[in-house]
MIKE-236199 format. One record per residue (C-alpha): residue number from 0; x, z, y. Coordinates in Angstrom, 2 decimals. Layout:
<atoms>
@resi: NUM | px: X | pz: Z | py: Y
...
</atoms>
This chain:
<atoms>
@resi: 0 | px: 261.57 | pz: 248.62 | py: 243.86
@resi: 1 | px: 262.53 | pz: 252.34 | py: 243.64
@resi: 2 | px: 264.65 | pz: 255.25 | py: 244.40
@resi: 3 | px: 266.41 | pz: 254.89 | py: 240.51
@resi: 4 | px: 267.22 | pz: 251.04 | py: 241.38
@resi: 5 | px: 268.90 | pz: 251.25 | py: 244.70
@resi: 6 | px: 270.75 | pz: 254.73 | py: 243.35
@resi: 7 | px: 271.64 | pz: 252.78 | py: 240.38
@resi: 8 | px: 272.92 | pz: 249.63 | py: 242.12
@resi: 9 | px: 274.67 | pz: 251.61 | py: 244.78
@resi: 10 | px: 276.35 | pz: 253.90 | py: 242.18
@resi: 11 | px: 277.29 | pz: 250.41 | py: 240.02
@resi: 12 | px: 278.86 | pz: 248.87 | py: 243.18
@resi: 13 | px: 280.88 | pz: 251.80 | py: 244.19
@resi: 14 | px: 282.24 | pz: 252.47 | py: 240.23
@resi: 15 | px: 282.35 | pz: 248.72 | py: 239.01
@resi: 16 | px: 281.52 | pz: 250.30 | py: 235.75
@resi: 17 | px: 278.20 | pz: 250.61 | py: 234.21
@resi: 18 | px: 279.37 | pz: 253.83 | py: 232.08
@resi: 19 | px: 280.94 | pz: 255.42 | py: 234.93
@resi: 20 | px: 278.18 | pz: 254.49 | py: 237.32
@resi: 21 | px: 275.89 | pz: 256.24 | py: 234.55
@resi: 22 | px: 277.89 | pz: 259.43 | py: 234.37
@resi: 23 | px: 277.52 | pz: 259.95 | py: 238.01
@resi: 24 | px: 273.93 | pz: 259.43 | py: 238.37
@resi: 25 | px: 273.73 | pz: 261.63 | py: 234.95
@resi: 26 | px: 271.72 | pz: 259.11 | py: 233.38
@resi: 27 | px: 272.17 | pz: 257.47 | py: 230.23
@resi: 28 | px: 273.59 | pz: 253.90 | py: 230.29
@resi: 29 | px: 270.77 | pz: 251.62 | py: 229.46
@resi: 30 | px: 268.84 | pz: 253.43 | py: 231.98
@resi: 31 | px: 271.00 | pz: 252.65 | py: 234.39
@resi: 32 | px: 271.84 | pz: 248.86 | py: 233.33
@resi: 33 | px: 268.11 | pz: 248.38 | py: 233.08
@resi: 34 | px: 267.11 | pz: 249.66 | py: 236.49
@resi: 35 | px: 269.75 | pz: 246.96 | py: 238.23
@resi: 36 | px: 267.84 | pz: 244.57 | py: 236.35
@resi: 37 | px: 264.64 | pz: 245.68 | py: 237.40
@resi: 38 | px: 266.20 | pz: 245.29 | py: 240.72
@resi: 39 | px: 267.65 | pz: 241.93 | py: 240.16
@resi: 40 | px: 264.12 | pz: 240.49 | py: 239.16
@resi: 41 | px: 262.45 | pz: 241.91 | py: 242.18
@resi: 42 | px: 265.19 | pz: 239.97 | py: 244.30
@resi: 43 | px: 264.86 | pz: 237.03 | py: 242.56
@resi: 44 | px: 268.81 | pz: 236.86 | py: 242.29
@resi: 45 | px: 272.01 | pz: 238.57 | py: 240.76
@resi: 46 | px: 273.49 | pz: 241.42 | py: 242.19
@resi: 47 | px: 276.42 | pz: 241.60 | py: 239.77
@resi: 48 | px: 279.04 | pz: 239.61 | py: 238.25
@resi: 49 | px: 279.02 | pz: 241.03 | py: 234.54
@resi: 50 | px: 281.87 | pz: 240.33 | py: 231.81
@resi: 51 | px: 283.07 | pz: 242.26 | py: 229.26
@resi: 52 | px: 285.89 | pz: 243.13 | py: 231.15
@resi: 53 | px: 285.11 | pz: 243.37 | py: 234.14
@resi: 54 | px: 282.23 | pz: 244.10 | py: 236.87
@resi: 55 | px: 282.04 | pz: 242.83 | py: 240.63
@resi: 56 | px: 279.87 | pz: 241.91 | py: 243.33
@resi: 57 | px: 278.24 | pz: 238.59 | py: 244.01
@resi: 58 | px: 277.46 | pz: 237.81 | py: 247.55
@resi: 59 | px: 273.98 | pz: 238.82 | py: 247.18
@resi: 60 | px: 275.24 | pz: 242.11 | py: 245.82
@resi: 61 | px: 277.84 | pz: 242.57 | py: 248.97
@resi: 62 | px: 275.13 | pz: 241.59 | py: 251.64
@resi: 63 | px: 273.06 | pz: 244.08 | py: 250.26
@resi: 64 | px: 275.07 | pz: 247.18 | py: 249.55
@resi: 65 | px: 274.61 | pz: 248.42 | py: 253.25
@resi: 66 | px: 271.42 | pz: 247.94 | py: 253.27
@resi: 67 | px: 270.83 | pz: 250.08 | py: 250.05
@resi: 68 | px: 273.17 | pz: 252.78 | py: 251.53
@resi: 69 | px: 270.90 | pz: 253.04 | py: 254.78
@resi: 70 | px: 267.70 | pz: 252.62 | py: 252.25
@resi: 71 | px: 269.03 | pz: 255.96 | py: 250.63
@resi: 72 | px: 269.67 | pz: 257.79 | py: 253.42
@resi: 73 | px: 266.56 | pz: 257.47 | py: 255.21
@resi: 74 | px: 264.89 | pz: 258.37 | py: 252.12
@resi: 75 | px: 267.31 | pz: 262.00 | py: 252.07
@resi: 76 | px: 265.77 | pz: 262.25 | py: 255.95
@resi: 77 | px: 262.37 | pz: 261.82 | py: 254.83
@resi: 78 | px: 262.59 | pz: 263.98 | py: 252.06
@resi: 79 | px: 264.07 | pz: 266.80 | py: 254.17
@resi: 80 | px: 262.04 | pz: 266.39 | py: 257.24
@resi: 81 | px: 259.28 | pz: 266.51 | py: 254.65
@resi: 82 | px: 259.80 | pz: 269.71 | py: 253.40
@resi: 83 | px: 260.44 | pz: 271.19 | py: 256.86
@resi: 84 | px: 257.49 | pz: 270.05 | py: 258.10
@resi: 85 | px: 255.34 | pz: 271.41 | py: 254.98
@resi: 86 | px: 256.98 | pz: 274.76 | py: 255.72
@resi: 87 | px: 255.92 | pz: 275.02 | py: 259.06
@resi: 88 | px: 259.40 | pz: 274.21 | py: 260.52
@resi: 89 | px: 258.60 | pz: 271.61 | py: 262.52
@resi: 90 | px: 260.21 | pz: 271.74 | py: 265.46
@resi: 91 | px: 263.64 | pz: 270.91 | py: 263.52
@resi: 92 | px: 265.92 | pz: 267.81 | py: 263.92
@resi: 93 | px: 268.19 | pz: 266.57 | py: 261.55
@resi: 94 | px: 271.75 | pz: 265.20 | py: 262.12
@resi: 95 | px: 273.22 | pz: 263.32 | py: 259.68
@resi: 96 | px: 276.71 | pz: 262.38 | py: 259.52
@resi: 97 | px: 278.32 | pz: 259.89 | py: 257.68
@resi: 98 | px: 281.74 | pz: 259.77 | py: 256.63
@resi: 99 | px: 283.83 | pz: 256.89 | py: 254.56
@resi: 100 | px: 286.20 | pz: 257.54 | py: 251.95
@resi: 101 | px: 290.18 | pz: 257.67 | py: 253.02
@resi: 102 | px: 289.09 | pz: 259.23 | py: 256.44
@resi: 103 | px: 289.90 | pz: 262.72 | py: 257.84
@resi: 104 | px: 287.11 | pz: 265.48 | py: 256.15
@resi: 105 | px: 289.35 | pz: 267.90 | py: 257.47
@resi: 106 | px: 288.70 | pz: 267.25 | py: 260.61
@resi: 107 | px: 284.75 | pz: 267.03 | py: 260.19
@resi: 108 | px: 285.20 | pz: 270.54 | py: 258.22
@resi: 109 | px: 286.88 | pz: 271.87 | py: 261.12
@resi: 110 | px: 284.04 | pz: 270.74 | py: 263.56
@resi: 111 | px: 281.08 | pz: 271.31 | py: 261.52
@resi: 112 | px: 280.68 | pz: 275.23 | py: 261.63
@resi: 113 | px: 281.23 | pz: 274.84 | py: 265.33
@resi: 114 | px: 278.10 | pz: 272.52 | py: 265.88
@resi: 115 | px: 275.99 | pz: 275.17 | py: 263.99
@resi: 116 | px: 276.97 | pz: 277.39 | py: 266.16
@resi: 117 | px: 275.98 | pz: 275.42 | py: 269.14
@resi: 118 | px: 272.81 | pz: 273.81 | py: 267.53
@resi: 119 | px: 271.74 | pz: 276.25 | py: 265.62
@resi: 120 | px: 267.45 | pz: 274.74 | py: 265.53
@resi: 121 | px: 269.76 | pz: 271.32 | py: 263.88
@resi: 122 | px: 269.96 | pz: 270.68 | py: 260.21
@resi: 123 | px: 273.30 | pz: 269.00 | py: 260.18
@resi: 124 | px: 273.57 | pz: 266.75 | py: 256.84
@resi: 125 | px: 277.46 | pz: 264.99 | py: 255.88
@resi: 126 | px: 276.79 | pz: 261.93 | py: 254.20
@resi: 127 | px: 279.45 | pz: 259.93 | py: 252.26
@resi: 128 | px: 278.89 | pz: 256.03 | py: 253.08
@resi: 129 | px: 280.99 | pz: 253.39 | py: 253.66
@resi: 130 | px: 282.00 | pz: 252.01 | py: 256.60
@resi: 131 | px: 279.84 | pz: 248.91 | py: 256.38
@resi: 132 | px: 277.25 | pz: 251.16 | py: 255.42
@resi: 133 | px: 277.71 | pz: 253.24 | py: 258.13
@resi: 134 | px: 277.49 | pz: 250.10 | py: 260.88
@resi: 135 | px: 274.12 | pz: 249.47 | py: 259.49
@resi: 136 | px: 272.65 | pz: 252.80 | py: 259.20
@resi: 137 | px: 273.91 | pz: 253.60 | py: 262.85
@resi: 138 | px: 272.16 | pz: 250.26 | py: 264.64
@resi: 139 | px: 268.73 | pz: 251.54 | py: 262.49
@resi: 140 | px: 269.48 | pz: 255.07 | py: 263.69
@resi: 141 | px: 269.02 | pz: 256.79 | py: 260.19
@resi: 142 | px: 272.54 | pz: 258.35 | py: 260.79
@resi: 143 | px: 273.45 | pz: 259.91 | py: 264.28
@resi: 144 | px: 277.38 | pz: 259.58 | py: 263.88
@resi: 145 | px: 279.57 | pz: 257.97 | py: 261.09
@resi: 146 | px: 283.22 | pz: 258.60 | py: 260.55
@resi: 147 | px: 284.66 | pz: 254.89 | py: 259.47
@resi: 148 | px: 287.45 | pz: 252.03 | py: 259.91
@resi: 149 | px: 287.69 | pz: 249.41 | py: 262.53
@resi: 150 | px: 286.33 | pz: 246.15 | py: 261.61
@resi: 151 | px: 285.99 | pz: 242.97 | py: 263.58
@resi: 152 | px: 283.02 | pz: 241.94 | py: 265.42
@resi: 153 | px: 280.77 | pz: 244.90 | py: 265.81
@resi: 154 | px: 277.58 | pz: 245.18 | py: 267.94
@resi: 155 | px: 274.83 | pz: 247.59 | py: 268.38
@resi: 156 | px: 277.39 | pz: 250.37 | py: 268.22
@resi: 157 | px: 279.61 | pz: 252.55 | py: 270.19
@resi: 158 | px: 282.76 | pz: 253.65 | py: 268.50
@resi: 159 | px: 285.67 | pz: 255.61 | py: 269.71
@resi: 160 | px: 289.08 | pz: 255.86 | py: 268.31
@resi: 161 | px: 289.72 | pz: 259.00 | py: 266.33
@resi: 162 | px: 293.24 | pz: 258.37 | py: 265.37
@resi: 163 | px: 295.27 | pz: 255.79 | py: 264.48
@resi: 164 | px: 296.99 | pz: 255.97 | py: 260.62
@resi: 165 | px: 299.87 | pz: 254.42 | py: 258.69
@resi: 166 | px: 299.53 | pz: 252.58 | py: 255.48
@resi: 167 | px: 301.51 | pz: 254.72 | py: 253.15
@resi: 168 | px: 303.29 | pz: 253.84 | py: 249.57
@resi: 169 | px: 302.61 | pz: 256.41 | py: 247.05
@resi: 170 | px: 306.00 | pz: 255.52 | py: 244.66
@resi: 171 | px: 306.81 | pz: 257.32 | py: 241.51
@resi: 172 | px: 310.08 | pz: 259.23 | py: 242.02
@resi: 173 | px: 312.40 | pz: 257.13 | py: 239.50
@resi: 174 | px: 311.48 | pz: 253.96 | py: 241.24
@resi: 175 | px: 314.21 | pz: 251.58 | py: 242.32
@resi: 176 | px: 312.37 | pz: 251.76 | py: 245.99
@resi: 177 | px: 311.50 | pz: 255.90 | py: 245.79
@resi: 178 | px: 314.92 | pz: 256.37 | py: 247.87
@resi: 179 | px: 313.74 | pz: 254.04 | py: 250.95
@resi: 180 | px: 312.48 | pz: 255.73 | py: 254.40
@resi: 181 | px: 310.42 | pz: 252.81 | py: 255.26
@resi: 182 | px: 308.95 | pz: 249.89 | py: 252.83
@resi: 183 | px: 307.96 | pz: 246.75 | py: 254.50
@resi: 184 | px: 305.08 | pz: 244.46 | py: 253.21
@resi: 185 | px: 308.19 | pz: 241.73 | py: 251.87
@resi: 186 | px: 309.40 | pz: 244.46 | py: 249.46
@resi: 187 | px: 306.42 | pz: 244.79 | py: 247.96
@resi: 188 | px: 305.68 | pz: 241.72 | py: 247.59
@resi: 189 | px: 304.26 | pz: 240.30 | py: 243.93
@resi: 190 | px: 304.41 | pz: 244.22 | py: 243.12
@resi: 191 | px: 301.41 | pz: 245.55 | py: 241.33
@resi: 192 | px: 299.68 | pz: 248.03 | py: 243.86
@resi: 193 | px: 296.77 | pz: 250.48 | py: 243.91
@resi: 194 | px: 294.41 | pz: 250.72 | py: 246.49
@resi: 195 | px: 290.96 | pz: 251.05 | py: 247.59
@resi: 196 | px: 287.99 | pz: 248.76 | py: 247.01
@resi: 197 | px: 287.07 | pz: 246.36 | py: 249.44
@resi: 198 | px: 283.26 | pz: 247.28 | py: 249.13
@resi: 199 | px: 284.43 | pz: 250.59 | py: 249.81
@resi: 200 | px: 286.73 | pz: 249.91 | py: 253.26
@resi: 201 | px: 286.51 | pz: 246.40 | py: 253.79
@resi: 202 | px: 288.36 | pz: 246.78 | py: 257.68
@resi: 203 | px: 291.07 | pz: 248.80 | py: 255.58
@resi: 204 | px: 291.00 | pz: 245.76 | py: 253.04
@resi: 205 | px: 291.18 | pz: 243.17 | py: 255.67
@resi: 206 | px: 294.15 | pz: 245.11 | py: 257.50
@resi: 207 | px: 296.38 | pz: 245.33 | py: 254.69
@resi: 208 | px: 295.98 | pz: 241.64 | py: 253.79
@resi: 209 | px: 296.91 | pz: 240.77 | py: 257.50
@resi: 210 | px: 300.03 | pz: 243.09 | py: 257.18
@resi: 211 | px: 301.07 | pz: 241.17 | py: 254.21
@resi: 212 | px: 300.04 | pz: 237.36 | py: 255.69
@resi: 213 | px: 302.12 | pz: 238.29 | py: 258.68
@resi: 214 | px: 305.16 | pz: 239.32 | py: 256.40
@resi: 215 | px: 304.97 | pz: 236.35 | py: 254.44
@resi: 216 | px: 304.24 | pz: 238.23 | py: 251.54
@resi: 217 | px: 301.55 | pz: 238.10 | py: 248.66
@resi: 218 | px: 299.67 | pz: 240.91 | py: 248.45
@resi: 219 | px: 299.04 | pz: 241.38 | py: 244.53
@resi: 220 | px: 295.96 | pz: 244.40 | py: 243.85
@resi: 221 | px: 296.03 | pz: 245.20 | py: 240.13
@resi: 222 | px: 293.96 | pz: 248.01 | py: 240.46
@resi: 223 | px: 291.13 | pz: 249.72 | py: 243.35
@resi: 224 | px: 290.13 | pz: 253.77 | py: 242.60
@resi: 225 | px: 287.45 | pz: 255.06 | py: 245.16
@resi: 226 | px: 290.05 | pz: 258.17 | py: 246.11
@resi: 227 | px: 293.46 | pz: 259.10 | py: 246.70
@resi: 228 | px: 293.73 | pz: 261.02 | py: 243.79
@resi: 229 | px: 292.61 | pz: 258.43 | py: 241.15
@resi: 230 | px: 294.99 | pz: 256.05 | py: 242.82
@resi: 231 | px: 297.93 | pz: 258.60 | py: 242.61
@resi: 232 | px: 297.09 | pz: 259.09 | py: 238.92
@resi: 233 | px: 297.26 | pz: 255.28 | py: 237.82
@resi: 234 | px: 300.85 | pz: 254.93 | py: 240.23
@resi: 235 | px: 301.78 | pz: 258.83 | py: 238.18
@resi: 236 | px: 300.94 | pz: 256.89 | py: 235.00
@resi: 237 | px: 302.94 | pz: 254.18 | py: 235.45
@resi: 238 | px: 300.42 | pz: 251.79 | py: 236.80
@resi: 239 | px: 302.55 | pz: 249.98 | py: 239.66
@resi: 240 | px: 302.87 | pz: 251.42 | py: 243.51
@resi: 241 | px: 299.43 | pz: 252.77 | py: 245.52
@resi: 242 | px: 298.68 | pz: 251.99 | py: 248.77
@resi: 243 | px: 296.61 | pz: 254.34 | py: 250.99
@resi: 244 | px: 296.45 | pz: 255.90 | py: 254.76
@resi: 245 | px: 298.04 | pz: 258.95 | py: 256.14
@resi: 246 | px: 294.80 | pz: 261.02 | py: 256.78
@resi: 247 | px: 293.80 | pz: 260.68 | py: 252.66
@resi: 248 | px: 296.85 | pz: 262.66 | py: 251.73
@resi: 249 | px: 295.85 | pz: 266.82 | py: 252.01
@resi: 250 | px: 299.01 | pz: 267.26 | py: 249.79
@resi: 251 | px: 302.39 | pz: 266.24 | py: 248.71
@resi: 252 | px: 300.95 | pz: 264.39 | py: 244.57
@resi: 253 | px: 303.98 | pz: 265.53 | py: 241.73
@resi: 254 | px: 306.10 | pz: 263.13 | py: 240.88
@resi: 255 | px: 305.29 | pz: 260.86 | py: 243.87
@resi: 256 | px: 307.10 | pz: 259.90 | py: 247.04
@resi: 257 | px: 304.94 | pz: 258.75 | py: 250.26
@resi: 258 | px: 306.73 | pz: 256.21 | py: 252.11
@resi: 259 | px: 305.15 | pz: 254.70 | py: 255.50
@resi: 260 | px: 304.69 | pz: 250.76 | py: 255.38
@resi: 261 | px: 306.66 | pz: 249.34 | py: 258.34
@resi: 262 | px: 306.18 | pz: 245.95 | py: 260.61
@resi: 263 | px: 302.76 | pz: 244.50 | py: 262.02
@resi: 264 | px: 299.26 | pz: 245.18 | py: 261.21
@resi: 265 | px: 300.42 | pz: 248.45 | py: 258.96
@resi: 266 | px: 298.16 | pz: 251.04 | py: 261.23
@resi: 267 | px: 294.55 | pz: 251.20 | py: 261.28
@resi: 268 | px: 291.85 | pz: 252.76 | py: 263.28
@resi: 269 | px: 289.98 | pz: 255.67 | py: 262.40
@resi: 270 | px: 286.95 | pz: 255.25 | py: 264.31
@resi: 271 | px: 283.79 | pz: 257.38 | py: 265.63
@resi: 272 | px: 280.02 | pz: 254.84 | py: 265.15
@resi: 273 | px: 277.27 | pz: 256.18 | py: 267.10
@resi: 274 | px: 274.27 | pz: 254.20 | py: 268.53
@resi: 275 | px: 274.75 | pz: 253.22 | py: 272.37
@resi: 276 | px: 272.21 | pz: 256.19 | py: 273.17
@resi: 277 | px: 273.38 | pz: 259.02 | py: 270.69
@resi: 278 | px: 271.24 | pz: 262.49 | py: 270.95
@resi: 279 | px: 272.92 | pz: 265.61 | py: 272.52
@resi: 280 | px: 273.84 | pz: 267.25 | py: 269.04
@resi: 281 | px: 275.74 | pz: 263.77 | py: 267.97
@resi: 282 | px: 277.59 | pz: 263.64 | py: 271.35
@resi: 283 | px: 278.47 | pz: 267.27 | py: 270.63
@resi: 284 | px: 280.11 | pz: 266.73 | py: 267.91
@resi: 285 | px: 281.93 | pz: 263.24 | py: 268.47
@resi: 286 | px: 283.56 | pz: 265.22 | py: 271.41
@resi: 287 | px: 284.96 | pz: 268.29 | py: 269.40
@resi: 288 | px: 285.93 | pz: 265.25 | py: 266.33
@resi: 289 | px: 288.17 | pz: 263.83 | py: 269.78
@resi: 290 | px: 289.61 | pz: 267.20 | py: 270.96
@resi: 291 | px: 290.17 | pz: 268.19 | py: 267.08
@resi: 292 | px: 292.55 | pz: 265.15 | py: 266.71
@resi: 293 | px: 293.98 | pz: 265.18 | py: 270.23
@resi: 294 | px: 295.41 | pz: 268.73 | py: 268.92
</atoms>
């Protein structure tokens, strides 16, 4: 097993798309398809569910995809303690941060200049990782603080609640629904909608699905993007309605109305994961995250 296999099945997971997954890891194709394989015979088991439409996870392949993101990142920290130790800089600590897709950067980009300036001797390092990911990484201490969703039954981890958000409809303005105030999870019921992968935010997955059980309503996903903005392209294009979170959206997307989702289970919690005994530098900046959201 190496670095190329676990970068390769991690990108694959994420994408759901060999060619994509190859683009990003600026690889050609068959590299990358071969290096899952590779993978897949060292497990003794499939990681993927491969058709030629479609790509997705088999359990094997969920189960592992934390474990591949924490794999990854302690390999970054080695790498970078590495070199600071070969250039004499060793009495440097490394911080690194991970945050999951949908939460609020702007926030973290608000609060990272002032750790610097407070922890200057730190090399601070923002990671992107989901939030499952994160929950891993955290309890084997190869991140310091993560930046995820609230999920049912965690241990091994403190978290904190850094604000709570509203589900929001991203509708295209000549919509029939584009002139409500408020959607509830019955009116969009057996619509096609856009979201984010469940690999990706499973507690935002999970949360949504409860909103629509409680509403009596089925909850029909045509189509997952890994960002706001590829979401609000497929709902621009015609694709059906997206779903997302308040803190995603830095702007107002052409063309598109954001409606909040109304009724039970239509918030979620952005939350802070730190291990129970987080450093000095980590508690530093959990505590400016908190004030920079209180304000």
């Amino acid at each position: 097993m190496d670095r190329m296999e676990l970068e390769a099945f991690v990108a694959v997971a994420e994408e759901l798309h060999f060619g994509r997954a190859a683009a990003r890891l600026h690889r050609g194709q068959p590299t990358v398809s071969e290096a899952v394989r590779r993978l897949e015979g060292s497990l003794g088991g499939r990681l993927f569910h491969r058709t030629s439409r479609r790509v997705s996870l088999t359990g094997l392949g969920e189960a592992l995809l934390p474990d591949a993101h924490a794999a990854l990142t302690q390999l970054r920290r080695f790498e970078q303690r590495g070199r600071a130790l070969a250039a004499g800089e060793d009495h440097l600590t490394t911080l690194v941060v991970a945050h999951a897709e949908y939460t609020s950067y702007h926030l973290l980009l608000r609060c990272l200049p002032r750790l610097r300036e407070r922890f200057p001797e730190v090399t601070i390092v923002p990671e992107p990782m989901p939030t499952t990911a994160q929950l891993t990484a955290v309890r084997a201490e190869t991140i310091g603080l993560g930046i995820g969703w609230a999920t049912d039954g965690v241990t091994g981890v403190r978290t904190r609640v850094l604000s709570t958000e509203r589900f929001m409809a991203l509708v295209p303005e000549a919509h029939p629904l584009a002139g409500r105030e408020e959607l509830s999870a019955a009116e969009l019921s057996t619509t096609d909608l856009l979201t984010w992968p469940h690999q990706i935010n499973s507690g935002l997955c999970d949360r949504l699905l409860s909103a629509f059980r409680i509403g009596g309503a089925d909850l029909r996903i045509i189509r997952t993007a890994d960002s706001v903005h590829g979401i609000a392209a497929h709902v621009a294009a015609g694709a059906g309605i997206g779903i997302t979170v308040e803190s995603a959206l830095d702007h107002q997307p052409p063309g598109l109305r954001i409606i909040p989702l109304t009724g039970p289970s239509t918030t979620a919690d952005q939350v802070i994961l730190t291990p129970p005994d987080p450093s000095e530098t980590a508690t530093a900046l959990r505590d400016l995250l908190l004030a920079a959201s209180a304000e």
